[in-house]
C-alpha positions in Angstrom: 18.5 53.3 -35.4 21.8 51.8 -35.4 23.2 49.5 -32.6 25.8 52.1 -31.7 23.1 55.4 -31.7 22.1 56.8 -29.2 18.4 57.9 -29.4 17.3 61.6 -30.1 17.2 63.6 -27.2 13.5 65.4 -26.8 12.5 68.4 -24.9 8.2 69.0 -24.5 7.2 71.8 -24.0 3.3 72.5 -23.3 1.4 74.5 -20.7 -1.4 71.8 -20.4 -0.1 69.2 -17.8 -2.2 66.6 -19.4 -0.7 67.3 -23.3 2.6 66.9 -21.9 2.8 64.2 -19.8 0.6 62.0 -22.7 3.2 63.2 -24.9 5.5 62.1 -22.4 4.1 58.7 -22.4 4.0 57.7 -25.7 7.0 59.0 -27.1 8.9 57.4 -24.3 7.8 54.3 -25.6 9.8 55.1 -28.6 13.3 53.2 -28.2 14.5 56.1 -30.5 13.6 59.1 -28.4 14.6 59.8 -24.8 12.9 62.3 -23.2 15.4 64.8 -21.3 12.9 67.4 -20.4 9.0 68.9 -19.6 8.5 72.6 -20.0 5.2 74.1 -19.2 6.3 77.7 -20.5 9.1 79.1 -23.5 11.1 80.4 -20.3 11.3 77.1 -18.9 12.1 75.7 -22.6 14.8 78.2 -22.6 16.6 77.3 -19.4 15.7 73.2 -20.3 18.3 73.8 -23.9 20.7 75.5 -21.7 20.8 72.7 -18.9 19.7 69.6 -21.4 20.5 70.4 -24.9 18.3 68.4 -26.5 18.5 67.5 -30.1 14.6 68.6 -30.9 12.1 70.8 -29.3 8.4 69.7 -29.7 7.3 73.8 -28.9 3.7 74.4 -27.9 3.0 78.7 -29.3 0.3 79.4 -26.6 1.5 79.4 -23.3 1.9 81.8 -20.1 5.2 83.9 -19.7 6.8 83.2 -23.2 5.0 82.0 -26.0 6.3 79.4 -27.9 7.3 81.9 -31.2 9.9 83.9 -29.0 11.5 80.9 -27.1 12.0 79.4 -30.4 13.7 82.5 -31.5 16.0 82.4 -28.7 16.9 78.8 -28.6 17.7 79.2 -32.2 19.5 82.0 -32.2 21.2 80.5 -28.5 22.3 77.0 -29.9 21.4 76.9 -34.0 21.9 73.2 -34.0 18.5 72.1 -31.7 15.7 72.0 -34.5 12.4 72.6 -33.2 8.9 71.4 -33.8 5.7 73.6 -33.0 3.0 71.6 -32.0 -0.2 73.3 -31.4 -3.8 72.9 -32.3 -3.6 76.6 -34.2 -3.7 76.7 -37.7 -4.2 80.2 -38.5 -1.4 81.2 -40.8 0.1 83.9 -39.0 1.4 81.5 -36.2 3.2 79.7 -39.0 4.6 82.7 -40.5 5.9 83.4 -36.7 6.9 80.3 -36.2 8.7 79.8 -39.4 10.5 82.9 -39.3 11.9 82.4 -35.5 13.7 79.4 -36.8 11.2 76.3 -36.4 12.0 73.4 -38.8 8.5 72.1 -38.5 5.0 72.9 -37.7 2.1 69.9 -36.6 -1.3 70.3 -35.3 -1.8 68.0 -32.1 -4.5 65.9 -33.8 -1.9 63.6 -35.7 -2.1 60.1 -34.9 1.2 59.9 -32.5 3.0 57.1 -34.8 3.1 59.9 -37.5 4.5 62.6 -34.9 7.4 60.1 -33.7 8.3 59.6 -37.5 8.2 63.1 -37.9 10.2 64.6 -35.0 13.0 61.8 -36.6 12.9 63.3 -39.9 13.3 66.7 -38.4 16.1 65.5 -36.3 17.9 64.1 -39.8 17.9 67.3 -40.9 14.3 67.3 -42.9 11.7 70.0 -42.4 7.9 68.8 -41.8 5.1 71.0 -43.1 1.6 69.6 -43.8 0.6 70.2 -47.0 -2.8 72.2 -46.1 -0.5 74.6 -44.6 2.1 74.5 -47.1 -0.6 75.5 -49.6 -1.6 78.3 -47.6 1.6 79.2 -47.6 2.3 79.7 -51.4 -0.9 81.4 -51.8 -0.2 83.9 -49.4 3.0 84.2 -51.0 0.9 84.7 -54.7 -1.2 87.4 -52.9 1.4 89.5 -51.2 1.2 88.7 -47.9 -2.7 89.5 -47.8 -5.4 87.3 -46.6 -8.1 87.8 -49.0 -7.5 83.7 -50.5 -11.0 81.9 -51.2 -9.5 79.3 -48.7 -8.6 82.0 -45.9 -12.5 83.6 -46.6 -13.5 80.3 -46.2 -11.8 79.4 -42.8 -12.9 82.8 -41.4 -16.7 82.0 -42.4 -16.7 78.9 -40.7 -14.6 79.9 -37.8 -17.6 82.9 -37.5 -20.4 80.4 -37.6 -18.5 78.4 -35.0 -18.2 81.4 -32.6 -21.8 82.0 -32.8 -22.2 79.1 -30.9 -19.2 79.6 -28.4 -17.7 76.6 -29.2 -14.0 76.7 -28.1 -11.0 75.5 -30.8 -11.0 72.2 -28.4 -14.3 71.7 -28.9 -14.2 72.2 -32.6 -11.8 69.8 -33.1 -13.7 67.0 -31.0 -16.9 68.1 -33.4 -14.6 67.2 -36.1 -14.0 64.0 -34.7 -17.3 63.4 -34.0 -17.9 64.4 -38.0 -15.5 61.5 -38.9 -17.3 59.3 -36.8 -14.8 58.3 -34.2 -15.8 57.2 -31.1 -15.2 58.7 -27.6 -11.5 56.5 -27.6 -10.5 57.9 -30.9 -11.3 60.8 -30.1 -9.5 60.9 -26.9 -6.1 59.0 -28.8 -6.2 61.1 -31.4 -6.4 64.6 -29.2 -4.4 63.4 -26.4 -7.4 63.7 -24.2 -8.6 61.2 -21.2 -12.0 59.8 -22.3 -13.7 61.6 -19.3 -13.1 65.0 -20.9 -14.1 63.9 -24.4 -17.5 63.3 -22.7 -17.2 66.7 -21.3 -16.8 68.1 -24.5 -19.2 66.0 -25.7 -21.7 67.5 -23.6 -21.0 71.2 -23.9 -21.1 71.2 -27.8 -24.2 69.2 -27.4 -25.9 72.0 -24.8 -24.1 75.2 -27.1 -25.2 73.6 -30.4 -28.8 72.5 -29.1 -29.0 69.0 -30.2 -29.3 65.9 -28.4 -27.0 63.5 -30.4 -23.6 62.7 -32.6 -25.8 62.8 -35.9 -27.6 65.7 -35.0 -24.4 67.6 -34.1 -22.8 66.1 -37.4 -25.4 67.4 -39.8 -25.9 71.2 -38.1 -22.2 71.7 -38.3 -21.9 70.3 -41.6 -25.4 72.5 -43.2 -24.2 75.5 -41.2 -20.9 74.9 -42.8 -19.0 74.7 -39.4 -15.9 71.8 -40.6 
C-alpha cells in the first residue's frame, strides 16, 4: 500500500459470534484493511453496504434470515462495484455454483491460514477473482459432464461424506478430524479453524465418544481405513 491509500474497507459477515469477531481480530491487525462493519445475517450485510459501502464483503452462505447466496445477489445487483468473498466451511459444488452466479468474485473455505485470506481479500479488491483450485477443478468437470454430478471425484466426496454421517460427525467436527489427520495440535487446530482451544477439546472429545476410540492415532487410522478424509 502506498503512503497516500487508504486501506480496503471490509464488511464480515457470519452468524457465529466467535468466527466473526476472530475474523475481526486478525484482519484488523492488517494496516491494509479497516474493518467498517459485522453482520451476523445477509439482511444485516445488506443494510451494512447501504450505510458503509465497503470495498469487499467476506459473505458467510449459511446463516438465519438471508443466506449469504441471495444477499450477495442483492449487494451486487444494488452497488456492482463491492466484490464479495464467500467464506464458508461448505464445499459442495452447488454453493459455488450459487455463489458464483449471484455475483461473488471469490469463494474460500474457513480453514485457510488467515495470512493467505488477507492476501486474498487484497487481490479480490484489485480486481482479481480467487478460486482454489480443488474447486476450480470441480468446476470444469461439471462443466465436461453437463451440469451432472456423476464425476469419480463427486462419487467419491459423497462416499466419504456417507461414512462420515454414519458416525454423526458434524462438518465442524470433520474438519477438526482432518486436522487431527495432519497432525496438528489442539493450537493449530484452533488457529487454523478460528476456534478457541477449549472447543477444539470439545470436538476432540465428541469425535473421540462418536468414533469409539480413545486417542488422535486411533481416530487418524479409522477415518483414514474407513475412507473418511
Amino acid at each position: 500500500m502506498t503512503v497516500n491509500q487508504a486501506p480496503l474497507k471490509l464488511l464480515l459477515v457470519d452468524d457465529q459470534d466467535l468466527i466473526r469477531e476472530s475474523l475481526h481480530i486478525v484482519l484488523g491487525m492488517d494496516p491494509d484493511i479497516d474493518v467498517v462493519g459485522l453482520a451476523e445475517n445477509g439482511h444485516v450485510a445488506v443494510q451494512q453496504c447501504e450505510e458503509n459501502q465497503p470495498d469487499v464483503v467476506l459473505m458467510d452462505i449459511h446463516m438465519p434470515i438471508m443466506d449469504g447466496v441471495e444477499a450477495t445477489r442483492q449487494i451486487k445487483t444494488a452497488w456492482p462495484h463491492i466484490r464479495v468473498i464467500i467464506l464458508t466451511t461448505f464445499q459442495e459444488i452447488g454453493y459455488v455454483v450459487d455463489a458464483l452466479s449471484a455475483g461473488a468474485e471469490g469463494y474460500l473455505l474457513k480453514a485457510i491460514h488467515p495470512k493467505d485470506l488477507a492476501a486474498g481479500i487484497k487481490w479480490v479488491h484489485q480486481g482479481g477473482t480467487l478460486i482454489p483450485h480443488d474447486i476450480a477443478k470441480m468446476l470444469v468437470q461439471q462443466a465436461r459432464d453437463g451440469g451432472g454430478s456423476g464425476s469419480p471425484s463427486s462419487s467419491d466426496d459423497k462416499d466419504a461424506s456417507l461414512r462420515a454421517d454414519a458416525y454423526g460427525l458434524s462438518e465442524r467436527e470433520l474438519q477438526v478430524l482432518q486436522s487431527i489427520a495432519d497432525g496438528l495440535n489442539n493450537r493449530e487446530i484452533a488457529e487454523k479453524l478460528f476456534l478457541s482451544e477449549g472447543t477444539v477439546k470439545n470436538y476432540i472429545s465428541n469425535i473421540y465418544s462418536k468414533m469409539d476410540v480413545r486417542d488422535r492415532v486411533q481416530a487418524s487410522k479409522k477415518a483414514h481405513d474407513e475412507g473418511m478424509l
